[in-house]
Every structure is written in C-alpha cells, then in structure tokens.
C-alpha positions as CSV (number, residue, x, y, z in Angstrom):
1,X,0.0,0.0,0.0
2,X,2.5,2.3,0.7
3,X,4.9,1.4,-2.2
4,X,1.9,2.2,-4.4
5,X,0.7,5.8,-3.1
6,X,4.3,7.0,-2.5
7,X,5.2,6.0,-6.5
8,X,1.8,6.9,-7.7
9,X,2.4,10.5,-5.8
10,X,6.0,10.9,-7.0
11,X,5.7,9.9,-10.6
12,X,1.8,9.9,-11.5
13,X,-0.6,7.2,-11.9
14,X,0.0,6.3,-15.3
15,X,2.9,6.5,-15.4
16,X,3.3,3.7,-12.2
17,X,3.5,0.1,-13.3
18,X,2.5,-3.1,-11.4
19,X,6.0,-4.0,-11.8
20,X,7.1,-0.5,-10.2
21,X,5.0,-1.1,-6.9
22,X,6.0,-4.9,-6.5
23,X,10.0,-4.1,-6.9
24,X,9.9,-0.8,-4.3
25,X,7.4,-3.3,-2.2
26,X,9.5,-6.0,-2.2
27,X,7.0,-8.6,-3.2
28,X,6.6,-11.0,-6.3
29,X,4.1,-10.0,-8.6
30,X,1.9,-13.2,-7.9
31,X,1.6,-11.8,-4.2
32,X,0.4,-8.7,-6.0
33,X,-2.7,-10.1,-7.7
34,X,-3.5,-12.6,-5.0
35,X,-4.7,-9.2,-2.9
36,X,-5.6,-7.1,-6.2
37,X,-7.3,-7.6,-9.2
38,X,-5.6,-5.0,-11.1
39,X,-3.6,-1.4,-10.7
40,X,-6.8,0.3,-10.7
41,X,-8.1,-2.0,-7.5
42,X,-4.7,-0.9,-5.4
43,X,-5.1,2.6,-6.6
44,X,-8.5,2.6,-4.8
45,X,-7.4,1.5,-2.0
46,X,-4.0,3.2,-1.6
47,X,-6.6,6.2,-1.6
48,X,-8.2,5.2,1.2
49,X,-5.2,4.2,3.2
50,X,-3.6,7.8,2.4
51,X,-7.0,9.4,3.3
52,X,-7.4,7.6,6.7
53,X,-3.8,8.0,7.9
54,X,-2.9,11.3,6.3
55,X,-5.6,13.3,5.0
56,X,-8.3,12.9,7.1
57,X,-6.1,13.3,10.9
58,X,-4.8,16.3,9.1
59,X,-8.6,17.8,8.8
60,X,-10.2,16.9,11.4
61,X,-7.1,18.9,13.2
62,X,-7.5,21.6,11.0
63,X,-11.4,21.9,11.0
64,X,-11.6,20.8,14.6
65,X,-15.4,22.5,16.0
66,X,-12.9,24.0,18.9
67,X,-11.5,26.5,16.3
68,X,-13.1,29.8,15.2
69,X,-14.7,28.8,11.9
70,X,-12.0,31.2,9.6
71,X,-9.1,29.7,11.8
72,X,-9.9,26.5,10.2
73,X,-9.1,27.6,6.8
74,X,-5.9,29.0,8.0
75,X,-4.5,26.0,10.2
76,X,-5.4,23.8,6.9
77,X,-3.6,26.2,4.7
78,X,-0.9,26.3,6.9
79,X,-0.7,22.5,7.9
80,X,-0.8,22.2,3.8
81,X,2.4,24.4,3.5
82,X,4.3,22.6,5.9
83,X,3.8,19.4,4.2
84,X,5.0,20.5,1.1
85,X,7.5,22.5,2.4
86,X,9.1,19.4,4.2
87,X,8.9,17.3,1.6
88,X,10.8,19.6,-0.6
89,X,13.6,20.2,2.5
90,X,13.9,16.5,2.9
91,X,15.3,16.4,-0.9
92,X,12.0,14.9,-2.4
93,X,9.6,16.9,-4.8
94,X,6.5,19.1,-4.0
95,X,3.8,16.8,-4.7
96,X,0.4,18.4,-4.3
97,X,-2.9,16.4,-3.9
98,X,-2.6,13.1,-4.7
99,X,-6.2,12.8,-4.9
100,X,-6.5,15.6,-7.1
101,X,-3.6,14.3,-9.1
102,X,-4.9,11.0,-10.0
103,X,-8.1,12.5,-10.9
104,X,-6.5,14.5,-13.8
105,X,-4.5,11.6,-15.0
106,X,-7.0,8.5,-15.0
107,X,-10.7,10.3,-15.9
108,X,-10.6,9.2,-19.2
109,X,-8.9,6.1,-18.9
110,X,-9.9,4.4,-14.9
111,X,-13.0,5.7,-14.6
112,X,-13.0,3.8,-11.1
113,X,-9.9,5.2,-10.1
114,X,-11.7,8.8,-11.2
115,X,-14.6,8.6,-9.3
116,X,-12.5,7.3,-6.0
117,X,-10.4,10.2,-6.4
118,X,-13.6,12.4,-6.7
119,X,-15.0,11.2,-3.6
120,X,-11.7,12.2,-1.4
121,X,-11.6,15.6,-3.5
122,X,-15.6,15.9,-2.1
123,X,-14.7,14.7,1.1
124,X,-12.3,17.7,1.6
125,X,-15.2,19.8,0.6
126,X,-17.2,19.4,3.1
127,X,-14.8,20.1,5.5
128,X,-14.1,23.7,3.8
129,X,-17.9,24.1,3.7
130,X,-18.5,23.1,7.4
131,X,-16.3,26.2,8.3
132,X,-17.6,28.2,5.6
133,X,-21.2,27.7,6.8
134,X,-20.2,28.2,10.8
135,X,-18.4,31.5,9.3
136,X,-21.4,32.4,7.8
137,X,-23.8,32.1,10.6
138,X,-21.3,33.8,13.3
139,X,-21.5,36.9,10.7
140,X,-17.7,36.7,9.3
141,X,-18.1,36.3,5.8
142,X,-20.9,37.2,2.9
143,X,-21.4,34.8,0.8
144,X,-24.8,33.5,-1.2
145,X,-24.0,29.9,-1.9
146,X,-22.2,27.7,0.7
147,X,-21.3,25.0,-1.4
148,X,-20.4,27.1,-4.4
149,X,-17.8,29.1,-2.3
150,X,-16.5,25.7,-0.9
151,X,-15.6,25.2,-4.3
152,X,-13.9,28.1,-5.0
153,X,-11.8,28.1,-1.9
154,X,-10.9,24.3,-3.0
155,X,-10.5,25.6,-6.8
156,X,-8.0,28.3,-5.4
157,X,-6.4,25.3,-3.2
158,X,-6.1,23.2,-6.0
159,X,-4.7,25.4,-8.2
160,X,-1.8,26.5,-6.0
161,X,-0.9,22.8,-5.1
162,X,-0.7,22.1,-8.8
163,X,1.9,25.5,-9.4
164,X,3.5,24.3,-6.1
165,X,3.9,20.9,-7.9
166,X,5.1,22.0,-11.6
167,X,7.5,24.7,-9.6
168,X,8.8,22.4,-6.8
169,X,8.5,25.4,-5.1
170,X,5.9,25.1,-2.1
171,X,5.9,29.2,-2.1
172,X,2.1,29.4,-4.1
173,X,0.4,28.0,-1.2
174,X,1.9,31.0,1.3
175,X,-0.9,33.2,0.6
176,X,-3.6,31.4,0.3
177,X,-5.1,32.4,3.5
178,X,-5.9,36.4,2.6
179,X,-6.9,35.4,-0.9
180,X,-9.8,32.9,0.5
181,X,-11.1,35.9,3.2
182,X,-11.3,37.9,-0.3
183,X,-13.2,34.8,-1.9
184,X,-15.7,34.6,1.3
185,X,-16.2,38.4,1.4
186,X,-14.9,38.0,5.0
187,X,-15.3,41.2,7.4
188,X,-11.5,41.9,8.2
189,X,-9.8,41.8,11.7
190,X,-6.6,41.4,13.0
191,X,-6.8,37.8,14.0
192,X,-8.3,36.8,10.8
193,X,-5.2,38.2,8.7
C-alpha cells in the first residue's frame, strides 16, 4: 500500500506500473494479484489508506469544532504548507494532492480510479464548507451559496498545489489564507489576517 501511493504521488498514476510497486514493495508479482485484481483496485485502495492515515487526521485537526470557523481555513492552509515545504527540504519533490492528481490523470482512462479520487476531492469539501457555513452564521463572511464558495476556496487550493507541484517550489500556497477571506467576502480583523 505504501509502495503504491508513494510511487503513484512521486511519478503519477500512469505513469506507475505493477511492476514499479512490487519491486519498491518487495513482493513478487503473484503476491500482487493474490490481494488485487488490477492497478486500478490498489489505486483505490491506496486512496483510502492515504485518506485515513494522512488526510483525514490532518482535517479533522484543522477543521476541529474547537477552532473559530475562519481559523480553520488557516490552520489547513498552513498545515498544507508545511507538508510540502518538508517534503521539498527533505530532498523529495513538491507533490500536491494526490487525490486531485490521479483524478486529472486517470478520468478518461480508470474511470473507477476517477470517481475514487472524486469522492476524497468531495470529502475535503465538506470540511471547507463546514467552516464556511459556521463563518457564515457567526457573521464573518458574505457569501450567497455555501457549497459554491466551498468550491472556490478548493478551486484556489487546488490550483496552487498544482503550481507548487510544476514549480517544486511550495511558495504558491503561502498566501492562500488572505486570498480565501477575499473569496468569502470575510469582514476583516486582525486575527483573521
């Protein structure tokens, strides 16, 4: 599992063979399709694994109810910086979503792997509009469509992880923070900036 997310995160989905994941695993590739029908059935499920030990802890911090609903954003934005940020120090590459990635590389070709990465991309969603929509009702921000402004904060998220990626440069996700209160029409104050 862990041979195939970090290849499929450093090199891309299709570009990762079976072959690639059973030599940096260690394993034969008969031990490969005893627990997997195909790349597209460990894909799926090196999603989950990276969504229940990285992703998802890595939220719920973030987007924890105990923080002011704005804060949220911040801490995620922040917490999103620092991974890059040591990855690149520790010699490897910026790497930006792998959920996101795979689901530019395999929609017209893995549909199931497409749809899984959709899920995790929607999952992260709702986290952005839970904040969003607590933001909303305490006043801080003006906005007319939860779910569409979700979107936009993720667009703006997703965009800067892909520059961070092409640039190896995690610097496009520094100000992310201010750009999202501008988004949300927040109402300024010194502890949002």
């Amino acid at each position: 599992m862990a041979a195939a997310t970090e290849l499929t995160w450093e090199r891309g989905y299709n570009a990762v063979t079976v072959d690639a994941i059973c030599e940096r695993a260690g394993v034969k590739k008969g031990s490969f399709y005893h627990f997997f029908d195909s790349k597209a059935a460990l894909a799926i499920a090196a999603m989950e694994s990276a969504w229940e030990s990285r992703s998802r802890p890595t939220l719920d911090a973030a987007f924890s109810a105990g923080n002011p609903p704005l804060e949220r954003l911040k801490q995620y934005f922040e917490a999103l910086y620092r991974l890059q940020s040591d990855m690149s120090k520790a010699g490897g590459r910026v790497l930006g979503c792998p959920f996101f990635s795979i689901g530019m590389e395999s929609g017209g070709l893995d549909p199931e792997v497409w749809e899984a990465s959709q899920r995790y991309v929607k999952r992260k969603r709702k986290y952005i509009a839970s904040a969003i929509l607590d933001a909303q009702a305490e006043g801080l921000v003006d906005v007319d469509d939860i779910d569409d402004a979700a979107q936009s904060i993720q667009t703006l998220l997703e965009g800067a992880l892909g520059r961070a990626r092409v640039m190896n440069d995690p610097e496009p996700l520094r100000g992310l923070y201010p750009q999202a209160l501008r988004l949300l029409g927040a109402k300024r104050s010194t502890e949002q900036a």
